[in-house]
C-alpha positions in Angstrom: -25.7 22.9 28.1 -23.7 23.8 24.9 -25.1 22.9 21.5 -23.5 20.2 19.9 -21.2 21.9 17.5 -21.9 20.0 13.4 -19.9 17.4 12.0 -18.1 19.2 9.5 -15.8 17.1 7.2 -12.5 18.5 8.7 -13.9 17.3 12.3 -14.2 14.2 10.6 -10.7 13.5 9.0 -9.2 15.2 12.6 -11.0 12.5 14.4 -10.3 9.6 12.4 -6.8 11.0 12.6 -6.5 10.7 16.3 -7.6 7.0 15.8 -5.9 5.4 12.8 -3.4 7.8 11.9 -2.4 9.5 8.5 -3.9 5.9 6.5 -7.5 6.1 7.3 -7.5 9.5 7.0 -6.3 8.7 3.3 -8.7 6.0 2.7 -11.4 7.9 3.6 -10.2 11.0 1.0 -9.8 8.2 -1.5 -13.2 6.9 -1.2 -14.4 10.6 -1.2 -12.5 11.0 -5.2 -10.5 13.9 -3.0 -7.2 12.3 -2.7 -5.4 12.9 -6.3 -4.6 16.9 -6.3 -5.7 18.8 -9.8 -3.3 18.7 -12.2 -1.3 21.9 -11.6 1.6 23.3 -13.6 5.2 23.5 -11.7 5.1 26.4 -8.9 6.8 30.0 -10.3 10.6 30.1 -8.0 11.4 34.0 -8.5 14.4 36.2 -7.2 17.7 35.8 -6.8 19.4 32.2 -7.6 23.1 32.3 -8.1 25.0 31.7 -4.4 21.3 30.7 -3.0 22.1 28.1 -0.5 19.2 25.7 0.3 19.6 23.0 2.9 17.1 19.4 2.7 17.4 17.6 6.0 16.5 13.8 4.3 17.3 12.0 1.5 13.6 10.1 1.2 11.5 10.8 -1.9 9.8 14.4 -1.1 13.5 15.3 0.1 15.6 14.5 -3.5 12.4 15.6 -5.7 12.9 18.8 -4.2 16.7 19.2 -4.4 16.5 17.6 -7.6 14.2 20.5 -9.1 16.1 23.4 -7.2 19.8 21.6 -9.1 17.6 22.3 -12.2 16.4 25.9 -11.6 20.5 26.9 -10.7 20.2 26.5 -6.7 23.2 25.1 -4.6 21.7 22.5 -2.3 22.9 20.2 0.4 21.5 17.3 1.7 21.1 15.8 5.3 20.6 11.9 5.5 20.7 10.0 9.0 20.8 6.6 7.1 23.6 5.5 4.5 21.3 5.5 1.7 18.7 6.9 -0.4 15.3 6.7 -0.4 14.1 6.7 3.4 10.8 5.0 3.4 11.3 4.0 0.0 14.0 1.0 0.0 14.4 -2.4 -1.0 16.0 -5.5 1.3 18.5 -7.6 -0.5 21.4 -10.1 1.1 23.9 -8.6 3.3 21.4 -5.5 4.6 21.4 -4.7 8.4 18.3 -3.6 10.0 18.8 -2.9 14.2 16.0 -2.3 15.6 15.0 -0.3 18.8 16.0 -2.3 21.9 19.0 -3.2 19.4 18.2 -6.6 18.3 19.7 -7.0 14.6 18.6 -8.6 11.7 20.3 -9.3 8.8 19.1 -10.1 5.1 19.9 -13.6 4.3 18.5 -14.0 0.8 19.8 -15.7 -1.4 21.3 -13.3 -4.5 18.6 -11.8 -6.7 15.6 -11.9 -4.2 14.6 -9.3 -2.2 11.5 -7.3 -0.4 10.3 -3.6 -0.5 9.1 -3.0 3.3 7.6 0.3 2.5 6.3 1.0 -0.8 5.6 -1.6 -3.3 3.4 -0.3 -5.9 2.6 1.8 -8.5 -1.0 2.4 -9.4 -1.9 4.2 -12.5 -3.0 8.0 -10.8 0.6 8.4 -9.4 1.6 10.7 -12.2 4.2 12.6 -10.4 6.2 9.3 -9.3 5.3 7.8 -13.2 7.0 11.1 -14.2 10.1 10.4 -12.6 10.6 7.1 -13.6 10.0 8.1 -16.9 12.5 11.6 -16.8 15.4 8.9 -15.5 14.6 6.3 -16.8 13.3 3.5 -14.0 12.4 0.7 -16.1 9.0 -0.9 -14.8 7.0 -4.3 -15.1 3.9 -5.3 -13.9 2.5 -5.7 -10.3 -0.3 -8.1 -9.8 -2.3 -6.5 -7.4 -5.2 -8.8 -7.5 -6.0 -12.2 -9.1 -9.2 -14.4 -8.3 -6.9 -17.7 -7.8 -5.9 -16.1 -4.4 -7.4 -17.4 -1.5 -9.2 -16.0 1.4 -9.1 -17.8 5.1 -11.3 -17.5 8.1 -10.9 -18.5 11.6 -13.8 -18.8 14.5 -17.0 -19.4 14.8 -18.8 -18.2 11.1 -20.7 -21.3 9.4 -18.5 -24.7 8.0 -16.2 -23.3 6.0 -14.4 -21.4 9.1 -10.7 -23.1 9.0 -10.9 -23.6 5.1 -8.9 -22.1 2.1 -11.3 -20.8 -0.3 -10.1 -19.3 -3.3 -11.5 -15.6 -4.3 -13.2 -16.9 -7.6 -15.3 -19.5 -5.7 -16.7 -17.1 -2.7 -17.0 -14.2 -5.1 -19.3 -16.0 -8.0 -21.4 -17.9 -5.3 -22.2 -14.4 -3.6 -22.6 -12.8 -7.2 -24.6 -15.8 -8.1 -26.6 -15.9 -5.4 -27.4 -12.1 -4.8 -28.7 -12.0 -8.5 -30.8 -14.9 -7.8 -32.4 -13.1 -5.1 -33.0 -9.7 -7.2 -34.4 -11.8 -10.2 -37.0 -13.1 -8.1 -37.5 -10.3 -6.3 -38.0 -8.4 -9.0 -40.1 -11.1 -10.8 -42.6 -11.0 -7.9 -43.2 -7.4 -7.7 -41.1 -7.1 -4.1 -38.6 -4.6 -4.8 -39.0 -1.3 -2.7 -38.9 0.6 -6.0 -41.9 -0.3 -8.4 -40.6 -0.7 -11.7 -42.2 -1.2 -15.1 -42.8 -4.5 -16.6 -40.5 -4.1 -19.9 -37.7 -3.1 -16.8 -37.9 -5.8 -14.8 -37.7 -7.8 -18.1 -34.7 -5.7 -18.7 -32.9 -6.2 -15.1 -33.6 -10.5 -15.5 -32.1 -10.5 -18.9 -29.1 -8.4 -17.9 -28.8 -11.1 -14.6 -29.3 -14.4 -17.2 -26.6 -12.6 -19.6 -24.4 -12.1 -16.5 -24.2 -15.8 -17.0 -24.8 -16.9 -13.2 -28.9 -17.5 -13.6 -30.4 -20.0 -15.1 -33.4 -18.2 -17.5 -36.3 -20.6 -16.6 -35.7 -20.8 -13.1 -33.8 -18.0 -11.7 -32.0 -19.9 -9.7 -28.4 -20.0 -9.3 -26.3 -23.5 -9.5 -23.1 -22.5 -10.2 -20.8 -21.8 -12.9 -17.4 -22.2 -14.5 -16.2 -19.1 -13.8 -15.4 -20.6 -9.9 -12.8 -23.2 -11.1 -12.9 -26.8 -11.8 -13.0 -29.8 -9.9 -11.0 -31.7 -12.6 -9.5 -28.8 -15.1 -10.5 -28.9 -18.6 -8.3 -30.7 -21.3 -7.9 -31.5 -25.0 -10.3 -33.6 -26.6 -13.4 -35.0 -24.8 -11.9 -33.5 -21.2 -14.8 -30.1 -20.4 -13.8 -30.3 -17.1 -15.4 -31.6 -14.0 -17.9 -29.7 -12.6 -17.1 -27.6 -9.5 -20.5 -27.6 -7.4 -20.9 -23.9 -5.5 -21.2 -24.0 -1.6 -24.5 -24.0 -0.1 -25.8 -20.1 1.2 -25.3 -20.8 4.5 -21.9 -22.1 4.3 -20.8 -19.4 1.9 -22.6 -16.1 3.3 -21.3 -16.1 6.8 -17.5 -16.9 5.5 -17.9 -14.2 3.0 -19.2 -11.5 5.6 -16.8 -12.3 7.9 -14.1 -12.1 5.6 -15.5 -8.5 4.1 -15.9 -7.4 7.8 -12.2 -8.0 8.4 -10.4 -7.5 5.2 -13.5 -5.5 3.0 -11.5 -2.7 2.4 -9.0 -4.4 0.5 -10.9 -6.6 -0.9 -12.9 -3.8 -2.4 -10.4 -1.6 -2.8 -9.2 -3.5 -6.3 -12.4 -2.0 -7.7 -11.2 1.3 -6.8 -10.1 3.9 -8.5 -6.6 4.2 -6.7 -6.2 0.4 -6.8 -7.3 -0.1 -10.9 -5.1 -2.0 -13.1 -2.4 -1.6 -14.2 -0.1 -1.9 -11.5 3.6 -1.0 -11.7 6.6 -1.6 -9.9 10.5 -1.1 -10.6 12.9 -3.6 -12.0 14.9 -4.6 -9.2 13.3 -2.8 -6.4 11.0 0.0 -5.4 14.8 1.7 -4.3 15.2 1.9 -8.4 13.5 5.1 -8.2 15.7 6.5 -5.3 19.3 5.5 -6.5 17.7 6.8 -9.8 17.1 10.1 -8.3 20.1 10.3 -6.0 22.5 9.3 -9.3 20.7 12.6 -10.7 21.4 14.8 -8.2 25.4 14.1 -7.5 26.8 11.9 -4.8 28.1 15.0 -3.9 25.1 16.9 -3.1 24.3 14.1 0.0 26.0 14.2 3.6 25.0 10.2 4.7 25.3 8.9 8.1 24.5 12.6 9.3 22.0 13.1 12.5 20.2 16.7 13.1 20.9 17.3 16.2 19.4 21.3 16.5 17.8 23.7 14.0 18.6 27.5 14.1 17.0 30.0 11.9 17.6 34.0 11.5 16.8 36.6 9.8 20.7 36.1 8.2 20.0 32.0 7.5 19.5 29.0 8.8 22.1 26.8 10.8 21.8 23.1 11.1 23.9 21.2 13.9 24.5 17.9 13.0 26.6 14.7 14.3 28.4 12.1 12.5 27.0 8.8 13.5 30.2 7.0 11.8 32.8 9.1 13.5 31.1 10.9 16.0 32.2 13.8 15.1 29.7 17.3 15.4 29.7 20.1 12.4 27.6 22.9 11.3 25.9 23.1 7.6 24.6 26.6 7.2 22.5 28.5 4.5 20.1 30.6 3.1 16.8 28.3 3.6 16.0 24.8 4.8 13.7 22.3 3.6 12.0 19.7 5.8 11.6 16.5 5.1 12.3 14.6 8.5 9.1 13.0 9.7 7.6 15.0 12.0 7.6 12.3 14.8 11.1 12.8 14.9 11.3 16.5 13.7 9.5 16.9 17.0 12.8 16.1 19.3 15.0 18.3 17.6 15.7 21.4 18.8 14.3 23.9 16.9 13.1 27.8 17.4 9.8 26.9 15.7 6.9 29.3 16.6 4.6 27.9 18.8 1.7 27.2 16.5 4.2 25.1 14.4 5.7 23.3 17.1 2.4 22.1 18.2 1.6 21.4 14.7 4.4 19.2 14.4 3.5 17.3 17.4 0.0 16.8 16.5 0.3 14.9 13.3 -0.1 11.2 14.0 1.3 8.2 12.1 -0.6 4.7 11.9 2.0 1.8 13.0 2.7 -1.0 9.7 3.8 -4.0 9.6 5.3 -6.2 7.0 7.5 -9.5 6.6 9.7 -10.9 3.8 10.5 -14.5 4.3 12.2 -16.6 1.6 11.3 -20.1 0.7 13.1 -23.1 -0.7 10.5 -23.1 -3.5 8.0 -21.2 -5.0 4.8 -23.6 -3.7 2.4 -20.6 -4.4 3.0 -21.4 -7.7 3.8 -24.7 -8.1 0.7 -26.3 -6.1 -1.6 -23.7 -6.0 -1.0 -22.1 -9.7 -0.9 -18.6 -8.0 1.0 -15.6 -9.7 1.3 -12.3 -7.8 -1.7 -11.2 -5.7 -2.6 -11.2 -2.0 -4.2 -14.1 0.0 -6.4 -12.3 2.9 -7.4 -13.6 6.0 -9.3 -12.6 9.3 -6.3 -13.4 11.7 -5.6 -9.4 11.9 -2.1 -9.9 12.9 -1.6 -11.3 9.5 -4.0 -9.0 7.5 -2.7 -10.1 4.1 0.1 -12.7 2.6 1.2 -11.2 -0.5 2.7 -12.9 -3.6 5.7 -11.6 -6.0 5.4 -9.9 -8.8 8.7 -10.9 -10.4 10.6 -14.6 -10.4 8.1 -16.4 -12.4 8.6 -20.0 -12.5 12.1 -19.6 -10.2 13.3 -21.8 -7.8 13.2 -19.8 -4.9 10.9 -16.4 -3.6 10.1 -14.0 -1.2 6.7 -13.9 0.1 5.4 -10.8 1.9 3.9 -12.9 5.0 1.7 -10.7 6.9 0.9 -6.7 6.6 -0.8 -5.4 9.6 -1.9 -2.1 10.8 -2.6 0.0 14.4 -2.4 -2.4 18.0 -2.0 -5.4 16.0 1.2 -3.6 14.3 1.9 -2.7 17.5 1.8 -5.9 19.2 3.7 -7.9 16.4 6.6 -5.6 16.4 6.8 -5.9 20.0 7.7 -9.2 19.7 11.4 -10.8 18.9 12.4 -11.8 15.2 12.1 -15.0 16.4 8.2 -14.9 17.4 7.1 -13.4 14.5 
């Protein structure tokens, strides 16, 4: 019998890997403070430049960054894009787009003019300096994203105390639970129970911060609401407080909440964290802002759209791409001195290449986690209207739906997009699987 060999942390990331793809593995570096790189100055690019020939097979982000930096330093650069546009996973949906899908069912946008929906990236948080950099070097104007609000609601199906099948609104299930955990600590600590012994003039310390917190009362301990959860009647001019909002019961509240934090915690969470701090950011327009912004930069000639890599050659003279017009059909050959990457390797993997082995395999062995998002338009903005919701995402434990997001732009408009569910892994799976119609 061979010893068991230690969990190291790259065993770790490998196996979360193999079970929910390149995301998770990110999460968990995020949650580790490993996932922002140390500020680095800009790599040293020495030799020869003049007549240097670099090739960049697609036109997403990494792709144009890099072509747009090697345009600056004096290199002549080419670009290889399947699609017939910028920006690959970065793009925007607006009226009159055409997505076909595998198995060739077709969908086209039907917004009305002026709304659309970013199915890949939709935010900006504050430690994406590279991206902010950009925007800022071409001049993306940005507004806020409201990533999180506490009118947003949370929703629970099944069997998980009386409020299962009920909208609750964040505010109200997070002050309760906040209410009542410090009620349980004050007395707790008042009694002498806590694990930890701790001096008399501390545990007069830790009540005072709880009663300050404003959710105990200072006699009793106890917790019996507070106006931080909302109204039942709102508060007015005059002799209008408000009417009183009464918190729900612990066992009503405490198995909604868990439930809720055992489907969606993450998220939920994830607005205290670091990556997820205010401010948000997103473009005017669109998250493709950034990538029309970019491709403007670099020169509409620089781009060959509509252009599949069929087969990837490399020599000690070069490198020879094969590609085939997907408009006309037609089959060419770009050729250079070097060639950049920036194909997903899911599909890098069926091109023919003469990649050494060890590469090869490494390109085959780097899994993706399936996503899945839906814009829908509505006649009105009800979010807003009857539920006085601005931006922010409503969570629930139906983990089809995940997460029904709110946007960030339209204010007080007639009409808006909703993002109406984002799920992830089998449930991702299962959804896409289905027709336009069923979803």
């Amino acid at each position: 019998m061979q010893p068991k060999k230690p969990m190291t942390r790259r065993n770790f990331l490998q196996t979360m890997a193999s079970v929910g793809g390149s995301t998770a593995v990110w999460a968990a570096l995020d949650s580790w403070a490993l996932a922002k790189p140390p500020r680095q100055d800009l790599p040293p690019l020495e030799g020869e430049v003049d007549g240097v020939r670099v090739i960049v097979l697609g036109a997403g982000m990494g792709g144009m960054t890099m072509a747009y930096e090697l345009l600056k330093l004096g290199y002549d650069v080419q670009i290889i894009e399947v699609r017939d546009r910028p920006g690959g996973h970065n793009w925007t949906v607006r009226r009159g787009d055409v997505l076909e899908e595998y198995g060739g069912e077709r969908q086209v946008c039907e917004f009305d003019e002026g709304q659309y929906f970013n199915p890949g990236p939709w935010r900006i948080p504050h430690l994406h300096e590279a991206f902010l950099h950009y925007c800022r070097e071409l001049n993306v104007p940005l507004e806020p994203f409201i990533n999180y609000q506490d009118a947003n609601y949370v929703y629970v199906e099944g069997d998980h105390g009386p409020l299962s099948g009920q909208r609750v609104r964040y505010r109200q299930m997070n002050v309760d639970m906040r209410g009542y955990t410090a009620e349980l600590l004050a007395k707790f600590a008042n009694n002498g129970q806590l694990d930890e012994d701790l001096e008399d003039d501390h545990v007069d310390a830790l009540i005072d911060y709880l009663v300050r917190e404003g959710l105990i009362d200072v006699d009793s301990l106890t917790y019996t609401g507070s106006s931080r959860r909302g109204y039942a009647t709102p508060p007015g001019a005059g002799m209008q407080p408000g009417g009183a909002l009464p918190p729900f019961d612990r066992s009503q509240i405490i198995p909604y909440a868990a439930e809720i934090h055992r489907a969606q915690g993450y998220y939920l969470a994830s607005a205290a964290g670091f990556s997820q701090q205010m401010t948000m950011m997103q473009p005017v327009g669109g998250m493709d802002r950034t990538a029309y912004a970019l491709a403007d930069a670099i020169g509409e000639d620089k781009f060959l759209y509509q252009t599949e890599v069929v087969e990837i050659r490399q020599d000690q003279d070069g490198v020879r791409i094969a590609c085939r017009n997907w408009g006309t059909g037609e089959t060419s050959e770009v050729t250079g001195d070097y060639c950049v990457s920036a194909i997903p390797l899911t599909i890098l993997a069926t091109i023919p290449a003469d990649f050494s082995t060890e590469m090869a395999e490494a390109i085959r062995g780097v899994p993706y986690e399936p996503s899945g998002k839906i814009g829908m338009q509505f006649s009105r903005r009800f979010w807003e209207e009857d539920d006085n919701i601005y931006g922010g995402v409503s969570r629930t434990n139906i983990s089809t739906i995940g997460g029904i997001s709110y946007p960030s732009h339209g204010f007080l408009g007639e009409k808006g997009v909703l993002q109406g569910y984002y799920n992830f892994g089998i449930d991702a799976i299962y959804v896409s699987g289905m027709t336009v119609e069923q979803r």
